[in-house]
C-alpha positions, 0 to 999 in steps of 0.5 A: 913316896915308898921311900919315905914310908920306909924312913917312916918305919926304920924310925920307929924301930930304932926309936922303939930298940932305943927307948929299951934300958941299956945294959953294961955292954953297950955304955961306952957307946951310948954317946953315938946312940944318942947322937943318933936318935936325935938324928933320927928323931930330927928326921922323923919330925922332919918327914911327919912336916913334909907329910902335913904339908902334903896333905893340907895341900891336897885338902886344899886342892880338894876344897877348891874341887869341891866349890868349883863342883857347887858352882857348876852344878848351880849354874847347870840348876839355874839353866835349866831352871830359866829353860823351864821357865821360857819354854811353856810347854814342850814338844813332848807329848801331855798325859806321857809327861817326862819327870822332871829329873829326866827333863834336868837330865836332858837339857844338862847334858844337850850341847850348849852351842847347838839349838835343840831341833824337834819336829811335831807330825800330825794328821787325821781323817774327820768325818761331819754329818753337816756340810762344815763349809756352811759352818757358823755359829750364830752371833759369833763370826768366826776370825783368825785360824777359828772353824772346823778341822779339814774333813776326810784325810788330812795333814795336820800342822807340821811344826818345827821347834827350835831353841838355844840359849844365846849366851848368858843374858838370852834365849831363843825358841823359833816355832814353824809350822807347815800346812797344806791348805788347798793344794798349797802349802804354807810355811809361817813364823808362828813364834819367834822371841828372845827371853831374858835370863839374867834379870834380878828379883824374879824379873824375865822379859821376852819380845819378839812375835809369840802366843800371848800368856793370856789363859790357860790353853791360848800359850799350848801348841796344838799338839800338847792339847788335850782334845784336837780342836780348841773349846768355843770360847777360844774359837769365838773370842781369840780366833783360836788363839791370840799370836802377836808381835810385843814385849811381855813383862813377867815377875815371879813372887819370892813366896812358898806359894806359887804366885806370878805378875805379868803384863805385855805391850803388843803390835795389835796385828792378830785376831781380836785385833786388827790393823796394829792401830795406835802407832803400832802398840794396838793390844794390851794384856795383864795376867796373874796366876797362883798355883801350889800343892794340896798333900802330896797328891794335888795341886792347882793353879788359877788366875785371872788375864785382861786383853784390851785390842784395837782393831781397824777393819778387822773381818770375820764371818764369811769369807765372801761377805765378811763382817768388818769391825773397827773398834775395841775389843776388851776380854776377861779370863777366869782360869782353874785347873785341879791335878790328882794323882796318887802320892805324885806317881802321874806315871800310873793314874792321874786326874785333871780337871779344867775349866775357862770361863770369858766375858767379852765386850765390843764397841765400835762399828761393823761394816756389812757386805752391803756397804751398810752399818751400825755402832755396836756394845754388847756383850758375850760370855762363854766357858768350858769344863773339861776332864781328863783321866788316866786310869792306868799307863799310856791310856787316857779318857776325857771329856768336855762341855762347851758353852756360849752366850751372846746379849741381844745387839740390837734390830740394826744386826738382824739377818746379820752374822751377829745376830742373836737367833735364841738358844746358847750354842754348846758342844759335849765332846768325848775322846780316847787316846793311847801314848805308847811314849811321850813322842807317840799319841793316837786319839779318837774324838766325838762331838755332839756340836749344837753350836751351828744352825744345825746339830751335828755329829762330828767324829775323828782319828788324829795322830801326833808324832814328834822327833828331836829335842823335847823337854818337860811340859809346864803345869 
């Protein structure tokens, strides 16, 4: 490359020397001083070709780098797009949420062929005035995982997460949990589901056993909830929250506004539903949300999701003398959710406020301890409002009012568990926690439970730890 620079510069020299007059002295050479400047001007038009070429390939070397740089980093963007999208929520903790720069960073640079492991720790010490194993509330038999925490120290749910895209159609989440219930300890499947990534016009698909998008709060895992327990509605209505085996269908609006379609066939094996009736296709959902932005300081989200279940001696209430219920089960669910904080910046304040309200509906037949029955239509309602505050970094403060409401079933459920004894159970609950990072939470939490027979005061310290993968949590 030097040489050829060198050429480049005796050149001009020459040619700057040649163009000056020639005097009288040098005449009788001018024939070869000529020759050799076409020689010379033959060469320099040569070398500036080689150098051209030279450089429209190196342009287009560079175009081509260019491109394939494009392309990567949009299939990096759409990765981690579909993992945002399946993922309804992560392992790391609400309220110290991650940005979503730091979340794109995080899943770009994990290694593709190894599953992101994480691992949730939990435990508490809960102390009742009342006895909570005579907890019931009145005209709600509790089913599924619904009730009270464990009192006095306790584990909590141990729960271990792991995910990987399969190849470039699918994608896997396994969710276990861990418990120890009466000295014994039990390890389930809680989620385990396969998700679409490559389906056009805004189209995913997941099947395989996972918590229904029906809601707001029924897809969070425990440990992204804002309070420790679940608001009545969903202890009496879901159980706690409806896991079950199927196929859900979504479809995302091409609009500037947030706007998402989705429905799913399920076995029909968890509570409200029981038995996997209907040839195992025993419970059906549609769900539609709408979300966007208000300035640059809020934004919302609402929706509406309908559950139609079938259920074949599906029980509740007490466990010695359970309710058993064989019939449909039909729930509506009305979402709002409202986010504040200054100019975007969650990091230093944020607000949110909540709130779910439910209407439910069974017909069908309950079968009593005492071999006895009676046909049953009648309806319930119930809400909750809860807001939540984070006045400066890695504190946070909230509050929640529950609400219950059940219509009169009739005399045939009198001294029954679904009997109406007057009143409408509700619940006002305050809590305080402290983040020191988004895989660290310590919380206080009181409640003032007028939901039972009797009025108690219910009070507890929990703790959230996780380790491993973690990614960002949804809206």
């Amino acid at each position: 490359m030097d040489r050829y620079y060198l050429r480049l510069a005796v050149a001009a020299l020459l040619i700057a020397s040649a163009s000056q007059p020639l005097t009288a002295a040098n005449e009788t050479g001018s024939q070869d001083v000529q020759t050799e400047l076409q020689q010379l001007q033959q060469s320099l038009r040569l070398l500036r070709q080689d150098y051209e070429a030279r450089i429209a390939a190196l342009e287009a070397r560079l175009a081509a780098a260019e491109q394939s740089a494009v392309a990567i980093t949009q299939s990096q963007q759409a990765q981690v797009a579909v993992q945002s999208a399946i993922q309804p929520e992560s392992l790391a903790l609400p309220g110290s949420r991650v940005s979503s720069a730091e979340s794109r960073a995080s899943a770009t640079t994990s290694n593709a062929f190894n599953p992101a492991i994480g691992v949730i720790f939990q435990g508490q010490a809960w102390h009742f005035k009342e006895d909570p194993d005579q907890y019931r509330i009145p005209a709600f038999p509790l089913g599924g995982e619904a009730g009270l925490l464990d009192q006095g120290l306790a584990l909590g749910e141990t729960e271990i997460d792991i995910s990987a895209n399969v190849d470039d159609l699918f994608t896997a989440w396994l969710t276990v949990p861990i418990m120890v219930e009466d000295g014994e300890t039990d390890i389930e499947i809680e989620e385990a589901w396969l998700e679409t990534t490559a389906l056009p016009a805004g189209f995913s698909a997941r099947f395989g056993r996972m918590f229904s998008a029906i809601g707001y709060l029924n897809s969070i895992h425990s440990h992204a909830w804002d309070f420790a327990d679940q608001p009545l509605v969903y202890q009496a209505f879901l159980g706690e929250q409806y896991i079950d085996d199927g196929v859900q269908l979504r479809w995302l609006a091409p609009t500037d506004t947030y706007w998402e379609l989705g429905g799913e066939v399920l076995r029909g094996g968890g509570y409200p539903a029981q038995g996997a009736t209907n040839g195992g296709v025993g419970s059906q959902t549609l769900f539609s949300r709408w979300g966007g932005d208000v300035g640059s300081s809020n934004s919302w989200l609402a929706g509406l999701s309908y559950l139609h279940a079938e259920s074949d001696d599906r029980q509740s209430g007490n466990a010695d003398a359970p309710l058993t219920f064989n019939g449909n089960t039909d729930l509506l669910i009305g979402q709002m959710l409202w986010k504040w904080s200054p100019q975007g910046n969650w990091k230093q304040r944020n607000l949110s406020l909540q709130s779910e309200v439910m209407w439910r509906n069974e017909d069908g037949r309950y079968r009593f301890a005492n071999d006895t029955s009676a046909v049953l239509d009648n309806d319930q309602y119930g809400f909750y409002l809860q807001a939540i505050y984070q006045p400066f970094p890695q504190w946070r403060i909230g509050a929640r009012y529950d609400w219950l409401s059940s219509n009169d079933p009739g005399a045939e459920f009198a001294n029954t568990g679904l009997a109406a004894v007057g009143g409408s159970p509700q619940r006002y609950t305050v809590m305080l926690d402290w983040s020191h990072s988004e895989f660290s939470r310590l919380r206080f939490q009181y409640s003032r439970d007028q939901a039972g027979l009797l009025n108690d005061n219910q009070w507890g310290l929990q703790y959230i730890l996780s380790i491993g993968a973690h990614g960002a949590h949804s809206f």
